[in-house]
VOGU-3710 file (C-alpha; in Angstrom, 3 decimals, decimal comma):
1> xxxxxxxxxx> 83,307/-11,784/-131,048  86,485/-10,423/-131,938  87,665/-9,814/-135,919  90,249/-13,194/-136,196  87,354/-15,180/-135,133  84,945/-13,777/-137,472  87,439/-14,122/-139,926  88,078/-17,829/-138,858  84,068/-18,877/-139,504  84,606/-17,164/-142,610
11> xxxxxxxxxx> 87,449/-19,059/-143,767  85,289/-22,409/-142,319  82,466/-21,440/-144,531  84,365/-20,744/-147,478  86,400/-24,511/-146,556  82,372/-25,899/-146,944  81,890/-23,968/-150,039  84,720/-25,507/-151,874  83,792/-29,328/-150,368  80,866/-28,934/-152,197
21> xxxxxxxxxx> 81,776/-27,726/-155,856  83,308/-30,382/-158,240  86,900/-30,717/-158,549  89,542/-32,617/-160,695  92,511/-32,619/-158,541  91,160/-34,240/-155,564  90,316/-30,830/-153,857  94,461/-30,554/-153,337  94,021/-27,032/-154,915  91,419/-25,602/-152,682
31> xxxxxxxxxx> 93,300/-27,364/-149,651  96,718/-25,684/-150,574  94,786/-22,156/-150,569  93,099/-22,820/-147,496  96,125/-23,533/-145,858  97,852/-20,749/-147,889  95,119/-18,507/-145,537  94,703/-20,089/-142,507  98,066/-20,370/-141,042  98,118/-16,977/-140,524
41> xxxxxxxxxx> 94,528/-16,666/-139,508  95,486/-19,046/-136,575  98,329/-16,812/-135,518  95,972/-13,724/-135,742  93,414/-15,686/-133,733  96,055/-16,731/-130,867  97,150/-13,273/-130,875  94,028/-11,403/-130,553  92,250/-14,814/-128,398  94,986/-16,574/-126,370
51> xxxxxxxxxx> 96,683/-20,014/-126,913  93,580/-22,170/-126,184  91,351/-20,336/-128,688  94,181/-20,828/-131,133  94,372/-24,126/-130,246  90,715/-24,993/-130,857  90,777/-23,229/-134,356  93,766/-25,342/-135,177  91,960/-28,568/-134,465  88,893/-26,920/-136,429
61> xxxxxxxxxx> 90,691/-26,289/-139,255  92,940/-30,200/-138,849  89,419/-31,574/-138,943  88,460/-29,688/-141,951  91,624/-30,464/-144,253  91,961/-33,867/-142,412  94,005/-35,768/-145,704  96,721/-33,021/-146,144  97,496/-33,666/-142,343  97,198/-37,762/-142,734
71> xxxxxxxxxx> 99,420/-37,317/-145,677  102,158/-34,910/-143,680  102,152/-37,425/-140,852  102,775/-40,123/-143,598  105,579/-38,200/-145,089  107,427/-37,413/-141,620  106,896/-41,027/-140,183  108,632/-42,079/-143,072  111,426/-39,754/-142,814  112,002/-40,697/-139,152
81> x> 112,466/-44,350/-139,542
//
């Protein structure tokens, strides 16, 4: 197992960590940092993996901040029409 994808379950077990702790803002804090860090883990992960294992962490980390992405496709369907 290379080092991005270490990194990657890393970043999916810290993602659990702060599902389960209390929050007053709806989590949006913890979701900004996550994505704050895993942008570029997916672009170390393509890099060191290929395009498909990027791809797969992408959809593993879209399942795992699922609103933020509901809310984006909100916002730009809304700015299209």
């Amino acid at each position: 197992m290379t080092v991005s994808l270490i990194l990657a379950c890393l970043w999916v077990l810290f993602a659990n960590v702060l599902a389960m702790l209390p929050s007053r803002d709806n989590y949006w804090r913890a979701a900004y940092f996550l994505i704050a860090v895993g942008i570029p883990l997916i672009g170390y992960v393509t890099y060191e993996n290929g395009p498909w294992i990027g791809l797969l962490v992408l959809a593993a980390g879209m399942s795992m901040l699922r609103w933020p992405v509901i809310y984006l496709g909100r916002w730009l369907r809304n700015r299209l029409t």
